[in-house]
C-alpha positions, 0 to 999 in steps of 0.5 A: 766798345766805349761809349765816350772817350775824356779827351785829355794830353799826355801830361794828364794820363797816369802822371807818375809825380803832381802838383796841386795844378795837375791835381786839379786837372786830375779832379775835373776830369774824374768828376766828369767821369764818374758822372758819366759812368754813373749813367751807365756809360763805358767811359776811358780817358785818353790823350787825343795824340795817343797813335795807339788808340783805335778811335773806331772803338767809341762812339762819342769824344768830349774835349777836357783838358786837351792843353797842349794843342795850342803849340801842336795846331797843325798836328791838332787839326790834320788829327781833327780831321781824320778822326771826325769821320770815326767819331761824333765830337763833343762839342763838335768839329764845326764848333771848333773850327768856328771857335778855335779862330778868334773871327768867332767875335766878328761874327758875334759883334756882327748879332749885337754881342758886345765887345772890346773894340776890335780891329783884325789885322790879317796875314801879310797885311801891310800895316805898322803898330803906329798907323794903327794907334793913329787911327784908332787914338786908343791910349793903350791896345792889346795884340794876339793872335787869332788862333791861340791860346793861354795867352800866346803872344799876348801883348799890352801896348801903347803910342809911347812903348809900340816900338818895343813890340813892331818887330814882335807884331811885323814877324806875327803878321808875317805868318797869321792874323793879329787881333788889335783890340783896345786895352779895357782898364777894368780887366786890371781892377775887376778881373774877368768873369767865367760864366760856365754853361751847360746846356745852354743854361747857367751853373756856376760862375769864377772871377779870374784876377790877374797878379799885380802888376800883370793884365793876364787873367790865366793861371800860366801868368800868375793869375788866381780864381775865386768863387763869383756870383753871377748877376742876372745881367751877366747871366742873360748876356752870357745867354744872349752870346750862346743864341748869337751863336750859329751853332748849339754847344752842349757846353760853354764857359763865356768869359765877360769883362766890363769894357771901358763904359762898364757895359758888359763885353764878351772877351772869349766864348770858350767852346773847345777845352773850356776849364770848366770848374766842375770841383766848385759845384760837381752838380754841373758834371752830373749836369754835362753827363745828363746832357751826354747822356741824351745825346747818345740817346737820341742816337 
């Protein structure tokens, strides 16, 4: 029996050739390992779609680097749900089910987090890229979908290029629900803050900074990550969104942006594969293990 299972994908499992990517990935999941097993935990890492894993032989899964979800989602959840009754989740299947769709920020706007202005467009919804920048008179727009990840469909738009994109929008609506959120400039001139959150409480902080000439943040797009020191101000608002949340992650990443009044905005509350940086302050592995560790404790 194992205790925990490291939740991670095939990519990650014994890869016979690297690069400084994976090695990265490699890393995160050996600290939290090895934090765990330093509390006397039995610890394996496995890729979540593995068919030959009995699940019935651990107690607790945490969710790591488990990145190749976002094209599998209907394999992803039909395994969700099968598992979930074999084992206790970390974080867990309510979280994710609230959290894997992007109707999280309504929920959230709707407790006074802040965030960029957003309007759900939801599936086979009768409504063009035009009709919706005249009734918003935003200057420029992001669309995503709800349910995605490492910037999926994720396009910048404005009243003079949205016709490049209305086919692109009209075939995603066809099949899922479309956030329309106004373009915040900041994302472009001061990045996005991750504030990483364990416990409840902050560790460590990164600025992800799109490349030139891009808006997306994430390193799939040419984005690079630096060191950052949260503010207070940043650090109670990432607080606050974690209260506003209806459930109790025992990990988080907030990733905040200024918005277009440099007020602080949520842009994503990460409660699923958040990475979590472990390898700029291995501390918040030993942290996150401490707090595995109770919770098994509890049991």
């Amino acid at each position: 029996m194992y205790d925990v299972v490291i939740l991670t994908d095939h990519r990650y499992v014994n890869p016979k050739k690297t690069d400084w990517y994976t090695d990265q990935v490699l890393l995160e999941d050996q600290l939290l390992q090895i934090a765990l097993e330093n509390k006397g935990l039995k610890v394996i890492k496995k890729d979540w779609a593995d068919p030959e894993f009995d699940w019935t032989t651990t107690k607790y899964a945490i969710f790591r680097t488990t990145w190749d979800y976002f094209e599998r989602f209907n394999e992803f959840f039909s395994w969700l749900e099968e598992t979930k009754h074999q084992i206790t989740f970390i974080n867990s299947d309510e979280i994710i089910h609230w959290n894997i769709d992007k109707h999280y920020l309504q929920d959230l706007e709707e407790n006074n987090i802040n965030i960029a202005p957003t309007l759900f467009i939801e599936k086979e919804e009768k409504i063009t890229l035009k009709q919706l920048f005249d009734k918003t008179n935003w200057t420029e727009a992001v669309i995503k979908p709800a349910i995605s990840g490492a910037a999926r469909h994720t396009y910048r738009i404005n009243p003079k290029n949205y016709k490049e994109y209305e086919s692109i929008f009209r075939e995603l609506i066809g099949k899922e629900c479309v956030l329309f959120q106004e373009f915040l400039i900041n994302i472009e001139t001061q990045g996005e803050i991750s504030l990483i959150m364990i416990g409840g409480e902050y560790t460590h902080a990164v600025k992800k900074i799109a490349k030139k000439g891009d808006f997306r943040v994430q390193d799939d797009h040419g984005g690079t990550v630096e060191q950052y020191i949260a503010t207070e101000s940043e650090i109670e608002f990432a607080k606050n969104c974690l209260e506003k949340c209806p459930y109790s992650p025992i990990y988080a990443r907030v990733d905040v942006v200024y918005d277009n009044y440099n007020k602080l905005s949520l842009s994503e509350l990460e409660l699923i594969e958040p990475e979590l940086w472990f390898r700029n302050k291995p501390e918040s592995a030993t942290l996150l293990a401490e707090e595995v560790f109770s919770l098994l404790s509890s049991k």
